[in-house]
N, CA, C and O of each residue as an XYZ file, in Angstrom:
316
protein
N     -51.522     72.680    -80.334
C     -51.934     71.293    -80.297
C     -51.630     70.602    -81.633
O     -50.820     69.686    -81.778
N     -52.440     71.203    -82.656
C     -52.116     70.547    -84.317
C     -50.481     70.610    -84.172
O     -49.868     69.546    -84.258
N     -49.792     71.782    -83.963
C     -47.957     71.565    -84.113
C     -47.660     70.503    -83.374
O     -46.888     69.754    -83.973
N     -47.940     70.158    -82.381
C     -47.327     69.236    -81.441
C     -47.500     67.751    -82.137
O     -46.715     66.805    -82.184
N     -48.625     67.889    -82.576
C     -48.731     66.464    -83.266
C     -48.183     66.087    -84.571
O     -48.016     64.906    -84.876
N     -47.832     67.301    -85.536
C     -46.786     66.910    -86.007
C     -45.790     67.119    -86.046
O     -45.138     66.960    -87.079
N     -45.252     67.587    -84.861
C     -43.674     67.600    -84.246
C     -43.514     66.001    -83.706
O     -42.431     65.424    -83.603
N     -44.650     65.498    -83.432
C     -43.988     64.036    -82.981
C     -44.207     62.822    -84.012
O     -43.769     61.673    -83.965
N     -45.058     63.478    -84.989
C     -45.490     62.554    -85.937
C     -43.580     62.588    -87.570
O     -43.014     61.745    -88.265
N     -43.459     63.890    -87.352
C     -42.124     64.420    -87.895
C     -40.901     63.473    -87.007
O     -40.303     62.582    -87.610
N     -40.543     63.817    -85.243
C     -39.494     62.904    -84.958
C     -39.982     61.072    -85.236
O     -39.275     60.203    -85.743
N     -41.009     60.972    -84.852
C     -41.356     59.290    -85.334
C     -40.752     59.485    -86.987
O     -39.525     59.451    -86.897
N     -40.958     59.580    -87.716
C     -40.743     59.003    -89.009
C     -39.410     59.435    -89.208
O     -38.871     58.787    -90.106
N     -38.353     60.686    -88.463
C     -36.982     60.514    -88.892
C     -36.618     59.173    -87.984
O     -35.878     58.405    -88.598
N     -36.891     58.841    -86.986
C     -36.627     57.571    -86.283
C     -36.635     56.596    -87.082
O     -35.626     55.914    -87.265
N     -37.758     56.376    -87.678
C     -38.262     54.894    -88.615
C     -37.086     55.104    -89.842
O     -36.388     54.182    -90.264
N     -37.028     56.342    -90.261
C     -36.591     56.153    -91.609
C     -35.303     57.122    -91.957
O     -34.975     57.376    -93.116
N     -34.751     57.531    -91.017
C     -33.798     57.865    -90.858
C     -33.428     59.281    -91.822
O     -34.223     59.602    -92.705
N     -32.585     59.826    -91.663
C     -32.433     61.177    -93.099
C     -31.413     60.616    -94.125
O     -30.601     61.443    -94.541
N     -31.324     59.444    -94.568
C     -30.833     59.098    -95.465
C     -31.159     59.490    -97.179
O     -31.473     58.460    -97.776
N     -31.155     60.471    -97.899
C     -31.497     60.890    -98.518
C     -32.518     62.030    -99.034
O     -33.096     62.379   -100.063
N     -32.359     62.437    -97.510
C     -32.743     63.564    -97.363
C     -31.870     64.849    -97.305
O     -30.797     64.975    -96.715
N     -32.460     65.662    -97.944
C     -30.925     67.300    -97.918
C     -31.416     68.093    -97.094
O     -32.504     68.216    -96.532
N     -29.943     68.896    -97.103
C     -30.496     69.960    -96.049
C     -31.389     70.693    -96.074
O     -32.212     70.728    -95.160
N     -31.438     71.324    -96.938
C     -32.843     72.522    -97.285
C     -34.119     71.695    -97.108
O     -35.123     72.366    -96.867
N     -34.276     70.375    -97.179
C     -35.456     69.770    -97.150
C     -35.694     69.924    -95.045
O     -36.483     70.493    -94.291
N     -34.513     69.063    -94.908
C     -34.661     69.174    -93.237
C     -34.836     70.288    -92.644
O     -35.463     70.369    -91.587
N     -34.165     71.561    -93.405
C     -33.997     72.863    -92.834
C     -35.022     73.488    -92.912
O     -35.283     74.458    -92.201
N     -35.980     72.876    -94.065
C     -37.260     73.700    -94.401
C     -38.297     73.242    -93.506
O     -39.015     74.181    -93.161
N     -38.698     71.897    -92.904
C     -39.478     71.051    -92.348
C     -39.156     71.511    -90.946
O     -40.136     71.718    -90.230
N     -37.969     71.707    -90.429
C     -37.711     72.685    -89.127
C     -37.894     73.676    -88.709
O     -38.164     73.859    -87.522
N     -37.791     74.632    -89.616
C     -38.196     75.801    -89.831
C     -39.808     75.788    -89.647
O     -40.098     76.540    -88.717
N     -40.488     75.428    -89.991
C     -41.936     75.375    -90.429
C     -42.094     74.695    -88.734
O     -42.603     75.489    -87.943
N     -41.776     73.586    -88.270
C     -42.090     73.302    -86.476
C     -41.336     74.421    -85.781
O     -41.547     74.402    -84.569
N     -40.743     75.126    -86.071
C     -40.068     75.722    -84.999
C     -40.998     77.408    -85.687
O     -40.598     78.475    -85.220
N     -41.780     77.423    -86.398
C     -42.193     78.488    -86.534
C     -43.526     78.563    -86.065
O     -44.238     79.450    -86.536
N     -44.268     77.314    -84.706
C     -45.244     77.034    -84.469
C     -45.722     75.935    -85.767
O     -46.382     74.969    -85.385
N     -45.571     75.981    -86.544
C     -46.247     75.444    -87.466
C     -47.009     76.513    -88.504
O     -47.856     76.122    -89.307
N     -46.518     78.190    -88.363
C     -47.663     78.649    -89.116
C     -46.773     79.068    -90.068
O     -47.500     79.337    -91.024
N     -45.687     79.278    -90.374
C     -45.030     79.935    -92.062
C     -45.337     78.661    -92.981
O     -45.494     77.443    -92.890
N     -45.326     79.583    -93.820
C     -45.379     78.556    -95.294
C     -44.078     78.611    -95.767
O     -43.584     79.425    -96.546
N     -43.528     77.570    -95.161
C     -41.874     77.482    -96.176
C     -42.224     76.658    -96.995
O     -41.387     75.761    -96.894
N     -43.217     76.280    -98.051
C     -43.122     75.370    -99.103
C     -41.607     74.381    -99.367
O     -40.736     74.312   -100.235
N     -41.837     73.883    -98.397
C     -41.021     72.563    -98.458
C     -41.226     71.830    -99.576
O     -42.316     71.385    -99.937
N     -39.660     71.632   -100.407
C     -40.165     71.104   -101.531
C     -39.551     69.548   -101.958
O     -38.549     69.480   -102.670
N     -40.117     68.533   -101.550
C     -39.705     67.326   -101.908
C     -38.502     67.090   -103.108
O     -39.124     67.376   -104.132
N     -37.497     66.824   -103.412
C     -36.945     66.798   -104.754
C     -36.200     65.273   -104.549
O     -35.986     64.846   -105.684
N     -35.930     64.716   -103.969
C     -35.190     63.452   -104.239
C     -36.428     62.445   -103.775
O     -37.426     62.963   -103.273
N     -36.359     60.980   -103.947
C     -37.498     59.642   -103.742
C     -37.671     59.532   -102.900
O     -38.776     59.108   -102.563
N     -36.561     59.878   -101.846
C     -36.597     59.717   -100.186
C     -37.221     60.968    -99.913
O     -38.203     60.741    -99.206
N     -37.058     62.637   -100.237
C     -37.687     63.301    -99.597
C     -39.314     63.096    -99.839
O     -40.252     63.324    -99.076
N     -39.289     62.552   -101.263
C     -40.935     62.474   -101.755
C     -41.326     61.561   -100.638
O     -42.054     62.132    -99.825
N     -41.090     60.442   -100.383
C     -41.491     59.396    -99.761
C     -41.580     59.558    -98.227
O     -42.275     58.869    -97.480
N     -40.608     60.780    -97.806
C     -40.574     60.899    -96.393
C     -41.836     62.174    -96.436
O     -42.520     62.361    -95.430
N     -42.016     62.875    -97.506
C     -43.558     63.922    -97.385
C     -44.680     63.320    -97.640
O     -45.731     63.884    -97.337
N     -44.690     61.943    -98.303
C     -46.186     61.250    -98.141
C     -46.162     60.745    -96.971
O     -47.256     60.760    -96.407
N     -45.260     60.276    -96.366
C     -45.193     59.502    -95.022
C     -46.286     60.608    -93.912
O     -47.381     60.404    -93.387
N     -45.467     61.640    -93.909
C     -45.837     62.543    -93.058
C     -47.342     63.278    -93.710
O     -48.219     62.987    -92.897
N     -47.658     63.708    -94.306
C     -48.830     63.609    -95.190
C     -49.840     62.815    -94.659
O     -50.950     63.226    -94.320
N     -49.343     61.403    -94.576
C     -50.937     60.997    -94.003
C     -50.696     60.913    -92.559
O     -51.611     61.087    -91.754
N     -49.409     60.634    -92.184
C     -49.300     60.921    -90.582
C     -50.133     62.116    -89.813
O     -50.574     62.239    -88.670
N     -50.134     63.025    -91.121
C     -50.857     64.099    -90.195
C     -52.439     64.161    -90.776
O     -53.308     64.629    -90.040
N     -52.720     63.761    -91.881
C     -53.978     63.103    -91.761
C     -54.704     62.458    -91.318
O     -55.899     62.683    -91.508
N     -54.073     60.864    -90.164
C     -54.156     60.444    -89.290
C     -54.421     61.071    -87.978
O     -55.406     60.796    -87.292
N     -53.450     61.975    -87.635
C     -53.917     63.236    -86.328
C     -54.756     63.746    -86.368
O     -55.165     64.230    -85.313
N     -55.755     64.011    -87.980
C     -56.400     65.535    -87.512
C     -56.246     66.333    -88.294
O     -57.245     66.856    -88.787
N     -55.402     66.592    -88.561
C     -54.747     67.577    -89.631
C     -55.013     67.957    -90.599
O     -54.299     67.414    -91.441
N     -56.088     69.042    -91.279
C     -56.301     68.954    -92.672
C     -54.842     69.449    -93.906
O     -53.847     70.163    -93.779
N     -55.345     68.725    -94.907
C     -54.165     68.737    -95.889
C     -53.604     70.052    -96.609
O     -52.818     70.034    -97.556
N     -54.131     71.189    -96.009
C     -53.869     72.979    -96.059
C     -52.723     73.131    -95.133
O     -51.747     73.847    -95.360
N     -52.969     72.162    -93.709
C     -51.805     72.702    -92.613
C     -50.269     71.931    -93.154
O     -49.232     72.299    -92.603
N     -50.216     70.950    -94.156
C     -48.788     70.679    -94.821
C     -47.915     71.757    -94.976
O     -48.371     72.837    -95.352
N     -46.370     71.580    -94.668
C     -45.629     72.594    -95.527
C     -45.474     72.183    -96.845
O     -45.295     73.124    -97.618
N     -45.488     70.830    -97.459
C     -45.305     71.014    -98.585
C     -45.589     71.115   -100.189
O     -46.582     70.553   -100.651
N     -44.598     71.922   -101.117
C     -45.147     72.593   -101.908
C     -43.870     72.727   -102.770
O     -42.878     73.064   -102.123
N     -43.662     72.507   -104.284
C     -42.876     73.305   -105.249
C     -43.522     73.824   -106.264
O     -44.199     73.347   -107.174
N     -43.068     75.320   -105.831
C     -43.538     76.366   -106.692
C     -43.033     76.847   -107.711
O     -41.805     76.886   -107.639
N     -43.560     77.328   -108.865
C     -41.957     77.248   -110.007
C     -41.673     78.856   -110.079
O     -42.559     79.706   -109.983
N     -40.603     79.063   -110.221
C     -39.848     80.119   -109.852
C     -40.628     81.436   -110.849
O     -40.205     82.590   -110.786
């Protein structure tokens, strides 16, 4: 149920805002993480204005659902 809602809360905002400045590993990581149910921790890690801006988007999108702010993938961890 929580995945589903942000599997649609995820396609709404590539709709609105398109992957324009978004990279692959960002998309690949955010896919990974819905297509894994929602339960791996791929610490998706924001690095360009658009990915930052497209992980607050979704951030409160799923705060809006329900969602507490633990079930996020994202995260940069330093090596």
């Amino acid at each position: 149920m929580k995945c589903q809602r942000w599997r649609s809360a995820y396609d709404e905002a590539l709709k609105r805002f398109g992957r324009k400045g978004l990279g692959q590993e960002f998309i690949t990581g955010n896919e990974a993480f819905i297509a894994s149910g929602c339960q791996s921790r791929s610490d998706v890690c924001p690095r360009s204005a658009e990915e930052l801006n497209f992980a607050n988007v979704m951030v409160m999108a799923g705060m809006n659902a329900g969602l507490a702010s633990t079930f996020m993938p994202y995260a940069c961890r330093k090596s």
